[in-house]
C-alpha positions in Angstrom: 87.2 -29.1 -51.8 87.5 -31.0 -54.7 90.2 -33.9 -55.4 92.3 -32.8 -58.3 93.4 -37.3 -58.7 89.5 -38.1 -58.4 88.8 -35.3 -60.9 90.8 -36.5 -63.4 93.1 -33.6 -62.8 96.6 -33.1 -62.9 97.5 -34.4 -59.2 100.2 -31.7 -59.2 102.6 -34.7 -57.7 105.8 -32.1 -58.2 104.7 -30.2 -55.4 104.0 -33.2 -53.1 100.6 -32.8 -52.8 98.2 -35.8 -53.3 95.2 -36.9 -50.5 95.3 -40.1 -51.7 97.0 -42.5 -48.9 99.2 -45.5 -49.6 101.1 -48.1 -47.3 104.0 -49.5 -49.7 105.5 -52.9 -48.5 108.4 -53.6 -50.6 108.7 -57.2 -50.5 111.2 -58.5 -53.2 114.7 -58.1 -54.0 115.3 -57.3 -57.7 118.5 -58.3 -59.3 118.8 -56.9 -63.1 121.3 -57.1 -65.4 122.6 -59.7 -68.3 123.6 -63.2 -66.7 122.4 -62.1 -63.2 121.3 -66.2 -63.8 125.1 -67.1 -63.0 123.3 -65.9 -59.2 120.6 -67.4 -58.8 123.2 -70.2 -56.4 124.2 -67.8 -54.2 120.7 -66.2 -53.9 119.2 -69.3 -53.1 121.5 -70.2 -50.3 121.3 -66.7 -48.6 117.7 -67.6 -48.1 118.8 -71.0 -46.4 117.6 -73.2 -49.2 119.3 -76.6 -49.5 116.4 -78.8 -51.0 114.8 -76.7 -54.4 112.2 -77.1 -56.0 112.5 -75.4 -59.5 109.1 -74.8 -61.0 109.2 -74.2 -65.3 107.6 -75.9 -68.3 109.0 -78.2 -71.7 109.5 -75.7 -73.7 111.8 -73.2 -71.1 113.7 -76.6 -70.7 113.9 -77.3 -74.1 115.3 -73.9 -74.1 117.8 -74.7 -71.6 116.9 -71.9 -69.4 116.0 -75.0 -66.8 119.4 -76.5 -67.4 121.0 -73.3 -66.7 119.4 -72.7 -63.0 120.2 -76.2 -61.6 124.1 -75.6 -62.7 124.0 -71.8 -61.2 122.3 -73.8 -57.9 124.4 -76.8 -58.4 127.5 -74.5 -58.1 126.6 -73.6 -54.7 126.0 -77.5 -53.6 122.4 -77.2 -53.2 119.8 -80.1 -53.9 117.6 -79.2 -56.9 114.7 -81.1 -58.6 112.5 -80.2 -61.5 108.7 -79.7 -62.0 107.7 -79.1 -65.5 104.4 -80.2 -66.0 102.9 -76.2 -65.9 101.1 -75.5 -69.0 100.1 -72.0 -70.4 97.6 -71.1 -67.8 98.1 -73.0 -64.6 95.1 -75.0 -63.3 94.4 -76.4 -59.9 95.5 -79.5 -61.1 98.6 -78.2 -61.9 99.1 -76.6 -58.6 98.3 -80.2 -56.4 100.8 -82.3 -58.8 103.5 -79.6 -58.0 102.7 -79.3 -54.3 102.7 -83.2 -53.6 106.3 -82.9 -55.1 107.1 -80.4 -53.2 105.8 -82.4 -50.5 107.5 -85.8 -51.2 111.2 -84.2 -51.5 110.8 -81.6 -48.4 111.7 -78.7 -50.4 112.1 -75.8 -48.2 112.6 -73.3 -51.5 111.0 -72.5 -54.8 112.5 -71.1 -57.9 109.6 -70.3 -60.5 111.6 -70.0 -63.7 109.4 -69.0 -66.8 106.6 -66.5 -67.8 103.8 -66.2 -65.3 102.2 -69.3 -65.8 105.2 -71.0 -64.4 105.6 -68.5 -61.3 102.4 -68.3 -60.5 102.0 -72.3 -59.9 104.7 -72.4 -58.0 103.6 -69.2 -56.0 100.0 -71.9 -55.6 102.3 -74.8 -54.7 103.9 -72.3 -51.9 100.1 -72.2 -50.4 99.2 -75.9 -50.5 102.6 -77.0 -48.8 103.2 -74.6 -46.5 99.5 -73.8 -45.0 97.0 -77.1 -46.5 93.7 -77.2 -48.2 93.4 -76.2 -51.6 94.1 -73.1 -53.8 90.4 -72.3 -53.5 90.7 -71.8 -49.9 93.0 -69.2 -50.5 90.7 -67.1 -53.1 90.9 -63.7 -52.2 93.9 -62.1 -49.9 95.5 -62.6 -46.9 94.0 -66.4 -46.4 97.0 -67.9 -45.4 97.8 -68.2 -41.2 101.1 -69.5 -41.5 104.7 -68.8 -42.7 105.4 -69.8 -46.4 108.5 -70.7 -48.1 110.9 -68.3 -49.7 110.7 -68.0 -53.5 113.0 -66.6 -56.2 111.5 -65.9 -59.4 113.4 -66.1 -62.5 110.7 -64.6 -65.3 112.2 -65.1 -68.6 109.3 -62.8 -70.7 108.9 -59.2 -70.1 104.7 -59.1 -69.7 103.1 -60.8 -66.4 105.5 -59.1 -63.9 104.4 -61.7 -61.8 107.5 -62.0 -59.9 106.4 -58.6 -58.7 102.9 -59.6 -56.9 101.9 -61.5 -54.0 98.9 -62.9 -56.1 98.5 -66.0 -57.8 96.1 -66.2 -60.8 95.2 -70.3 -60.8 92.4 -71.6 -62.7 89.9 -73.7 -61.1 90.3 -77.4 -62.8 86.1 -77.5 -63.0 85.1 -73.9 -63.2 87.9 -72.7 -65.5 87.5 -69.6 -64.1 90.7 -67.8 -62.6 91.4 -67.4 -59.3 93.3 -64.5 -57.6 95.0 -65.5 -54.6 97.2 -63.6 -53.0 99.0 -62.7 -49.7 101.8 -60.9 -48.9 103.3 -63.6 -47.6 103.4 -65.3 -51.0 105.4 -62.2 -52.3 108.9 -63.6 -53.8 112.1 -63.3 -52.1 113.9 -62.5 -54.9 113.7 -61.4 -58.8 116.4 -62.4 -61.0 115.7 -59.9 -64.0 118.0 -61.0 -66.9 117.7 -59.8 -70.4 119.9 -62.7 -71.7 117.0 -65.2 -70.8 114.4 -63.2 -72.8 116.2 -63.9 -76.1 114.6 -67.2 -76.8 110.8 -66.0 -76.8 109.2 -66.9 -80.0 108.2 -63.4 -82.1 104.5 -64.4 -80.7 105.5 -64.2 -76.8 107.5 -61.5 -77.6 104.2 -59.9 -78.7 101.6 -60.9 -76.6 103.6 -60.6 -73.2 104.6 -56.9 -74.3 101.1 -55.8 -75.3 100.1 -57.2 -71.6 102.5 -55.2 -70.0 101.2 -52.3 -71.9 98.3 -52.9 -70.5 99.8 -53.1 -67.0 101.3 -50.0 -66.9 98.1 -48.3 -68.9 95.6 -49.9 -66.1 97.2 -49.5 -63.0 98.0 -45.8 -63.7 93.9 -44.8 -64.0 92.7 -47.5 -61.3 90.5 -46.1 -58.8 92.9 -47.3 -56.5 96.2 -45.5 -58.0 98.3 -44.0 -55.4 101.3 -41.6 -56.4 103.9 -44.0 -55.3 102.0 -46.6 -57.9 101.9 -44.5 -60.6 105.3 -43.6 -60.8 106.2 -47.3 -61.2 103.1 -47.2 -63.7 104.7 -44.3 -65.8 108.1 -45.3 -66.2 107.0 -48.6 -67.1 105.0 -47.1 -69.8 107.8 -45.2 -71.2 110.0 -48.2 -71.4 107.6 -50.7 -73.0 106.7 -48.1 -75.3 109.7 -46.6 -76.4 111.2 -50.6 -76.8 108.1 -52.7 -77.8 108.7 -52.3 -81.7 112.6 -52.5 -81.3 112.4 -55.8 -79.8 109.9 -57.2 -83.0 112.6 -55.2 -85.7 116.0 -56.3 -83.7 114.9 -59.4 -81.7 118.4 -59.8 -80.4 118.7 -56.0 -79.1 119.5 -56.9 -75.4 119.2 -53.0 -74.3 115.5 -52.7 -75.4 115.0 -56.6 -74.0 115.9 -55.1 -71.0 114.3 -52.3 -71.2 110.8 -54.4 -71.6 111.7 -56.6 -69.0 112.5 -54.0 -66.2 109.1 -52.1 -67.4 107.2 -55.2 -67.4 108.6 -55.6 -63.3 107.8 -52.3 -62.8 104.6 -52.6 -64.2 104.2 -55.8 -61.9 104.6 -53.4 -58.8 102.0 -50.8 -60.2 99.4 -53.7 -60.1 100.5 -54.9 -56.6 99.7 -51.1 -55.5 96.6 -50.0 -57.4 95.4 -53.4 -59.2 94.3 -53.1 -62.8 90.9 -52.2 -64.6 88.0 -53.2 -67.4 90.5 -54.1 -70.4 91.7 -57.2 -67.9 88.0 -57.9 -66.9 87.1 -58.3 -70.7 89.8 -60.4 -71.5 89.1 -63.1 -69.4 86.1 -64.5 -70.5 86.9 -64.2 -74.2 90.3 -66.5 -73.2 88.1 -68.8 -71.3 85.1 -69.1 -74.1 87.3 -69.2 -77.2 91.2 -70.3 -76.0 92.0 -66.5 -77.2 95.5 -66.3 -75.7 95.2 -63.3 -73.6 97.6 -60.9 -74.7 95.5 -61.1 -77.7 92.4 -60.9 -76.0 94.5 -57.6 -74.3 95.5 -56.2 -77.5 91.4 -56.5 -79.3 90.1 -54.7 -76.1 92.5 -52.4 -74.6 92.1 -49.2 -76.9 88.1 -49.6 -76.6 88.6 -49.6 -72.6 91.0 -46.5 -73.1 88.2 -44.8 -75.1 85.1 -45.8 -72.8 88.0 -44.2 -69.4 88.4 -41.3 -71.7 86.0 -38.9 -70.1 86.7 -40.0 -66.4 90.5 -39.7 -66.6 91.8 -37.4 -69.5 93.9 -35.6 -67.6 96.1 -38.8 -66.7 96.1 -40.1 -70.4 97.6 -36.4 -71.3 99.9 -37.5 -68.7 101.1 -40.7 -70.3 101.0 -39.5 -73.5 104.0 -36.4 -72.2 105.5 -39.4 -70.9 106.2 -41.4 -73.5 106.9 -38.2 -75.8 103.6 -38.5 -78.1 101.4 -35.5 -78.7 97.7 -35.4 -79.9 96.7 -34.5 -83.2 94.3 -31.9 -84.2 91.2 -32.5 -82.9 91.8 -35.3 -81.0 91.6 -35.9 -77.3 93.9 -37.5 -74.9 92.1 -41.1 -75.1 91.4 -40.8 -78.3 95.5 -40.0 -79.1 96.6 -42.9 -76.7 93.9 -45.2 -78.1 95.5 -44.6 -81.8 98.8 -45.1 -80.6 97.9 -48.6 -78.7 95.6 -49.5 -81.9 99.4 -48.7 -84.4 101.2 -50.6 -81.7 98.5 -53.6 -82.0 99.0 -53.2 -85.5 102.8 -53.6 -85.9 102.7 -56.2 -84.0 100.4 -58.0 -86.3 97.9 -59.0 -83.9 94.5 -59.6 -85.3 92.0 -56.3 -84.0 88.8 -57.5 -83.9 87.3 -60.3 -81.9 85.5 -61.8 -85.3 89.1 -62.3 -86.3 89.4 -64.9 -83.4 85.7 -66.1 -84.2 83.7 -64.4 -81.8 80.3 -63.7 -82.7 77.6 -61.0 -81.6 75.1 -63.5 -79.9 77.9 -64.9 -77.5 78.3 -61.1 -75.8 75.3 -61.3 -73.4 77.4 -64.1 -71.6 81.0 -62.4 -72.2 79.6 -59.3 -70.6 77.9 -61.1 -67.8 81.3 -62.6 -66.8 82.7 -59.5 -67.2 81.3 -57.6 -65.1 81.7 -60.3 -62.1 85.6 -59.8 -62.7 87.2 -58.4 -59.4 89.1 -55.8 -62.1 86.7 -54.3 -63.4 85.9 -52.6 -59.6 88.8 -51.0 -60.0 88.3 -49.3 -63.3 88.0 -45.5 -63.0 84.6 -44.9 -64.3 82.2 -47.5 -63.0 81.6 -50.1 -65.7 78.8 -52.7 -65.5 76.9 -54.9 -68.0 75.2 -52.3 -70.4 79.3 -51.1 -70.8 80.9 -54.7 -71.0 78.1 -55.3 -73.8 79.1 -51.5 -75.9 82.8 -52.6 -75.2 82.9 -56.1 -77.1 80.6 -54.6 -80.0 82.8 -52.1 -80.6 85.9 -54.3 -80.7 83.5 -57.0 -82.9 
């Protein structure tokens, strides 16, 4: 009998029937709502911590989004001290300067306050100081043997959903390539989801983390490891970054569609925790490590090309998202096709360059971008099999 999922088929998840198994760990606490910050103190000293280590970066200090957690952790007489040295994409370097901190002041709790660059070092530092080595000991899951600290994350963009995964993404210092290591260990105590703290992103963070939790959601509802449970987190996310993304660039100071992005960028976060993501991700990566492309950019170039390229292996699932979100395909036009034109408008709006010669990629450089491609743990999970002769059609088309 065939698998109505597998098929690309409707899974008919009304009626409850679905052969696809899943073994859902809920691991983290989410607290949503505007000034759940004022919390974070009393969160914090539920989970025993006395001596905190709060992981960000200049500018979320300059935004006083640092200042804000030490008096909310200060109110419940806890010690607190500040690393800040994380820069946009956390390296191993990073990770050993924040862990011999750590280290030096006996912290027995983390607070990773920022996007995902910020929570994912201090989800590296939780590694080094609580089980030794180094982060590339830990590549892979389930490397570490012993109890690690408890963490509260505090993201203040709606995009990673990092605060959502047991993974860390860390960059090796020599390499440059990015690590995934994660255990469910690593998985954060608590979220702290508030709106309020979203307000400072610059239009351009507002943009790039929204297009990547577009993707999210997108990815992780097509994976070849979806799951029902996954993709209802997946779907929901989608309608909520969907229906909000464009608000938030018209009315910037709209705290009901920030919130709206930030609670579908969390849920998003638990989609990929459940059913990982796909090819868009495994493109994206090389062109950010080759050219500095930021990589909601590198996202927003690649991701209606990947939809395309799925288009044939999942339609039935893209009709789905489309219902979801309310949209409809034209005349003519397919389900891929419709959602493809509706991420490329999206893309559009958001005034994001569309092609990768925009960002100074040429065609004699995608031999090698496809090469690393296709060694990008991702792109096993995209639903039709994708390898090199694909990575190489996808960056010419997005040329």
């Amino acid at each position: 009998m065939s698998n109505p999922a597998i098929d690309g088929q409707p899974s008919n998840l009304a009626s409850g029937v679905t052969s696809r198994p899943f073994d859902y760990q809920p691991t983290t606490r989410v607290v949503f709502g505007a000034g759940s910050i004022e919390r974070l103190g009393e969160l914090a000293a539920e989970l025993g911590g006395r001596r905190v280590l709060v992981v960000s970066d200049p500018g979320l200090v300059a935004a006083g989004h640092v200042g804000h957690a030490l008096r909310a952790l200060a109110a419940l007489k806890l010690d607190a001290i500040v690393f800040d040295a994380v820069d946009e994409n956390p390296t191993t370097r990073h990770v050993m300067a924040c862990a011999e901190l750590a280290r030096k002041k006996r912290i027995d709790l983390l607070v990773g306050v920022g996007g995902g660059s910020a929570m994912d070092c201090a989800k590296g530092c939780n590694f080094l100081v609580t089980n030794g080595g180094r982060m590339q000991d830990y590549r892979g899951m389930g490397k570490a043997t012993r109890p690690m600290l408890p963490m509260i994350a505090v993201p203040t963009t709606a995009g990673t959903g990092s605060e959502a995964q047991s993974y860390a993404l860390i960059a090796d210092d020599q390499t440059h390539q990015k690590m995934a290591c994660g255990d469910k260990k690593a998985a954060c105590r608590v979220a702290i989801l508030d709106p309020e703290l979203t307000l400072s992103m610059p239009r351009h963070v507002t943009v790039a983390s929204g297009i990547d939790a577009i993707a999210h959601a997108l990815e992780s509802y097509v994976t070849t490891r979806r799951n029902p449970l996954a993709q209802v987190f997946a779907r929901e996310a989608w309608r909520l970054l969907e229906a909000n993304f464009e608000s938030v660039l018209e009315r910037p100071d709209d705290i009901a569609a920030r919130g709206a992005m930030l609670l579908g960028a969390h849920l998003a976060g638990i989609a990929i925790e459940n059913s990982m993501l796909g090819g868009t991700h495994a493109c994206a990566n090389p062109l950010t490590a080759h050219f500095g492309i930021p990589h909601g950019a590198a996202i927003a170039v690649m991701l209606p090309h990947v939809v395309r390229l799925n288009g044939g292996a999942v339609a039935a699932l893209y009709a789905e998202l489309l219902a979801a979100a309310g949209l409809t395909a034209n005349r003519g036009e397919d389900a891929a096709e419709a959602l493809a034109a509706r991420l490329d408008e999206l893309v559009s709006v958001a005034g994001l360059p569309r092609a990768l010669s925009e960002h100074g990629v040429s065609r004699s450089i995608i031999p090698v971008l496809a090469e690393e491609a296709a060694q990008q743990w991702t792109a096993l999970f995209n639903p039709r099999p994708i390898e090199y002769a694909d990575f190489v059609e996808l960056y010419e088309c997005a040329l």
